[in-house]
C-alpha positions in Angstrom: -13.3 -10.6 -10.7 -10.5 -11.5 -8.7 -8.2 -8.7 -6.9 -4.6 -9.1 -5.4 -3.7 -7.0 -2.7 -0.3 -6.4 -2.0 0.9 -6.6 1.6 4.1 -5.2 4.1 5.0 -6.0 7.6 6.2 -2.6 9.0 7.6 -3.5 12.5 7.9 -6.8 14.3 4.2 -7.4 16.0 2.6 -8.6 12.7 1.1 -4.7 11.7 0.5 -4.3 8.4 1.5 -1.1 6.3 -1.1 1.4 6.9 -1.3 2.4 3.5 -1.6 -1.4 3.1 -4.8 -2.0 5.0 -6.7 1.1 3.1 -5.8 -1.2 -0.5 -6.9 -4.2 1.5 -10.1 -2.5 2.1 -10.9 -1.1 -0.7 -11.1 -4.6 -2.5 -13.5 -5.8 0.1 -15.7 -2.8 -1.4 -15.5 -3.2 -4.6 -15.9 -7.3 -4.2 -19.0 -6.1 -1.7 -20.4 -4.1 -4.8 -20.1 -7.0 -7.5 -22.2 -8.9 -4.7 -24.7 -6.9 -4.2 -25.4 -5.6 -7.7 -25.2 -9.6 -8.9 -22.4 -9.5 -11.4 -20.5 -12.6 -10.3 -18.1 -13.4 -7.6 -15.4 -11.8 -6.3 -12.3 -13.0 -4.4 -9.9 -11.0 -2.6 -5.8 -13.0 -2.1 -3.0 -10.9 -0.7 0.9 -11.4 -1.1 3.6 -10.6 1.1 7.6 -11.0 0.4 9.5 -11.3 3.5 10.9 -13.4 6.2 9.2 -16.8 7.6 7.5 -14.5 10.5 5.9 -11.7 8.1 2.8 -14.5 7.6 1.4 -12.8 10.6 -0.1 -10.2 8.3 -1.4 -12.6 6.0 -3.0 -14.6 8.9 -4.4 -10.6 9.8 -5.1 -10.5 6.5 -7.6 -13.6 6.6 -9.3 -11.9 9.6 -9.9 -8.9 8.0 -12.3 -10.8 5.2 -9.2 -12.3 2.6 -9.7 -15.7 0.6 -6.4 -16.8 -0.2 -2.7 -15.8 1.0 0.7 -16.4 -1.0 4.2 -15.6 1.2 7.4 -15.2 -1.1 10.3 -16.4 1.8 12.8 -14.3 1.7 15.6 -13.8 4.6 16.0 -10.0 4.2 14.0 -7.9 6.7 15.8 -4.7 6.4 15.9 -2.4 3.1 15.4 -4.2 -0.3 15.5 -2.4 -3.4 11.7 -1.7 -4.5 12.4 -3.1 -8.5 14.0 -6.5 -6.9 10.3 -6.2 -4.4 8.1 -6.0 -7.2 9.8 -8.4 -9.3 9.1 -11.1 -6.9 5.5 -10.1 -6.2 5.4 -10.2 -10.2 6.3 -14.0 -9.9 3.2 -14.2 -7.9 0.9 -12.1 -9.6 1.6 -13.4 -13.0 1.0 -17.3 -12.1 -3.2 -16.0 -11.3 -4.7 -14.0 -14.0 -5.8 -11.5 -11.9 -8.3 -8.5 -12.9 -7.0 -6.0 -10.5 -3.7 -5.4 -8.3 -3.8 -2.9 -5.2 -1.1 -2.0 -3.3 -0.6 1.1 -0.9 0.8 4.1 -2.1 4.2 3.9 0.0 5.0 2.2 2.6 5.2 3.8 6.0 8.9 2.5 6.7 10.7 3.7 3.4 8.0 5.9 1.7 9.5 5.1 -2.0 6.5 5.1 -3.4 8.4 2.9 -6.1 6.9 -0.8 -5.9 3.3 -0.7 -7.2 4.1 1.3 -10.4 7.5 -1.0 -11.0 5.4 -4.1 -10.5 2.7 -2.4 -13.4 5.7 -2.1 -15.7 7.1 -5.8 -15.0 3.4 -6.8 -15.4 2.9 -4.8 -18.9 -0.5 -3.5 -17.4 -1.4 0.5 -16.8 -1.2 2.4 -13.6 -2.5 4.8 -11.3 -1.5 6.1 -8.4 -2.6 7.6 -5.4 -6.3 6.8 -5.7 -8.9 8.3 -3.8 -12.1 7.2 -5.2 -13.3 3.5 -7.1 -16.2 2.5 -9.1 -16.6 -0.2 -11.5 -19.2 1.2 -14.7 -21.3 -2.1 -16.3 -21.2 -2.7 -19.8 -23.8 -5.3 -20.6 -23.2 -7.3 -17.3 -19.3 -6.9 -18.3 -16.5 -5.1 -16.0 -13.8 -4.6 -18.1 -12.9 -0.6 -16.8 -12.6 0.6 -13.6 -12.7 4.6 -12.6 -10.4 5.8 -10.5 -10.0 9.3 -9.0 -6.3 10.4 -8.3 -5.1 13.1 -6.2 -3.2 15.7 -7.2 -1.5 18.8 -5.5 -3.6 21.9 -4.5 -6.4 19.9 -4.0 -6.7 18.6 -7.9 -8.3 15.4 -9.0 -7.4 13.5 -11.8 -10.3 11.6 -13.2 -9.3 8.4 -15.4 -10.9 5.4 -16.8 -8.8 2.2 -17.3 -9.0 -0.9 -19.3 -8.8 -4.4 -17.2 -6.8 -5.7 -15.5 -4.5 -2.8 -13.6 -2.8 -1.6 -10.8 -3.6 1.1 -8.4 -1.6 2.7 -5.9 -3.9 3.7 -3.1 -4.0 6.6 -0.6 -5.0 6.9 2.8 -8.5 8.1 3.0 -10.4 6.6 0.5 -12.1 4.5 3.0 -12.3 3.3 6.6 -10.3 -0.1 7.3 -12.0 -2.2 9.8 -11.0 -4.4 12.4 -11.3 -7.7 12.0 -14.2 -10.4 13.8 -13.1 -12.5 16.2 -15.0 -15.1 14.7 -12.9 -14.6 11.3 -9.6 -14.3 13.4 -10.6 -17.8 14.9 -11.0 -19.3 11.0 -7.6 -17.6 9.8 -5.5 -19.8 11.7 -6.9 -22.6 10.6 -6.3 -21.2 6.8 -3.3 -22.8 4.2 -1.1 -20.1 3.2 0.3 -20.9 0.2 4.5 -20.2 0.3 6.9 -20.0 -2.2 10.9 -20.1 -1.8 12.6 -17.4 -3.2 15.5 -19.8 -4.7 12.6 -21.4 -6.6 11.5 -18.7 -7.6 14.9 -16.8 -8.5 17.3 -19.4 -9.6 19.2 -16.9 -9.9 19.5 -13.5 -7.5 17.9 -10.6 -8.7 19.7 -7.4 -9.6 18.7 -3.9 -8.4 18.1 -1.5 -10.6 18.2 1.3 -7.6 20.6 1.0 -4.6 20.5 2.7 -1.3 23.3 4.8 -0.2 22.3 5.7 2.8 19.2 6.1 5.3 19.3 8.4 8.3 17.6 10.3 10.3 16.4 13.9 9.7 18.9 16.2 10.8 17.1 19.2 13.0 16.7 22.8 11.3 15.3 25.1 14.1 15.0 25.4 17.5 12.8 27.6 19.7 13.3 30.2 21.9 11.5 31.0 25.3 10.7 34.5 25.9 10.6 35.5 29.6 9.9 38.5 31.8 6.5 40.1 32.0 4.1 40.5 29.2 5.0 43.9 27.7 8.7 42.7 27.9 7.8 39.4 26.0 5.9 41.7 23.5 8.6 43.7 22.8 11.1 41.0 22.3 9.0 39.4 19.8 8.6 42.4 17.8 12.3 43.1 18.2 13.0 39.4 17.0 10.0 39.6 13.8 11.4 42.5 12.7 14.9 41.4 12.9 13.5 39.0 10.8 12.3 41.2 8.1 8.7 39.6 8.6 7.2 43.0 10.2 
């Protein structure tokens, strides 16, 4: 089986996207679970889009337990539209014929939520997002499904059982990432990254099918109050102000 994980830089230290390292974790599971139940090897790769510098999280990446690491150059570090994103890591993902594609289910920077299920679409395969549980049933030594549990609101599950190769979107929670060995930090730097130039890629640019109109920052709703004096006047101010309130 070989799984694609899907990574972001969020910041400029080299940390990858939270929701990031939970996908990148979960395929050392399941490739851990092929092992030990003797169905064949497993390999893990992971792909970033970015600038020159975001190959820190691939070199992070390769500590944490990955095989092989692919960096699509780009110059923008700022917003980029998620369908122009997933079209490049489509350019990737399509060269490999890969059995499974994980990516987080947002990133923690933008929280679209957009990329993984655009890059499904691109990549004509199905889809399921925000996944909370994994397991891989055997069919006469054959994997050719993969359950997934989804989370729903108000504490639903959706329970779903999808033909090979896919793409999940995965929540936080589902496991517990773990930091890398220093002995496996030591090895990553000594590990090729393969890179590819977006104008070799792209000939031509990419167009957005989404734009951005704006980002800013949450404008503030309420403010508190300080009650003073001694306690019975403090009580009697709050019930003054709840009932004002129509909540008493």
């Amino acid at each position: 089986m070989k799984i694609l994980v899907c990574l972001k830089q969020v910041g400029d230290d080299g940390e990858i996207n939270r929701f990031d390292l939970y996908a990148l974790e979960e395929a050392f599971v399941l490739k851990e679970q092929l092992t030990a139940q003797q169905l064949g090897s497993a390999s893990v790769d992971v792909v970033t889009v970015g600038p020159p510098e975001w190959s820190k999280v691939i070199r992070r990446a390769f500590g944490l337990g990955a095989d092989s690491g692919y960096h699509i150059v780009t110059e923008e570090s700022g917003y980029v539209s998620s369908f122009i994103t997933a079209t490049r890591l489509a350019a990737v993902a399509k060269k490999i014929p890969y059995d499974l594609i994980l990516t987080g289910i947002m990133s923690t920077d933008m929280m679209a939520g957009q990329t993984g299920p655009m890059l499904a679409k691109i990549m004509e395969i199905p889809c399921a997002t925000a996944v909370i549980k994994t397991s891989l049933p055997v069919n006469d030594h054959v994997i050719n499904l993969i359950e997934v549990e989804r989370e729903l609101e108000n504490g639903f599950r959706d329970c779903l059982s999808i033909r090979l190769p896919a793409l999940l979107t995965i929540q936080a929670g589902i496991n517990t990432p773990k930091y890398p060995r220093l002995s496996n930090m030591l090895a990553a730097g000594q590990k090729e990254i393969t890179t590819f130039e977006e104008v070799d890629l792209f000939p031509e640019p990419i167009k957005a099918r989404e734009i951005c109109i704006g980002i800013e920052e949450p404008k503030k709703t309420r403010s508190g109050r300080m009650l003073e004096g001694s306690l019975s006047d403090k009580t009697e101010h709050l019930f003054a102000l709840l009932k004002e309130k129509d909540l008493i």
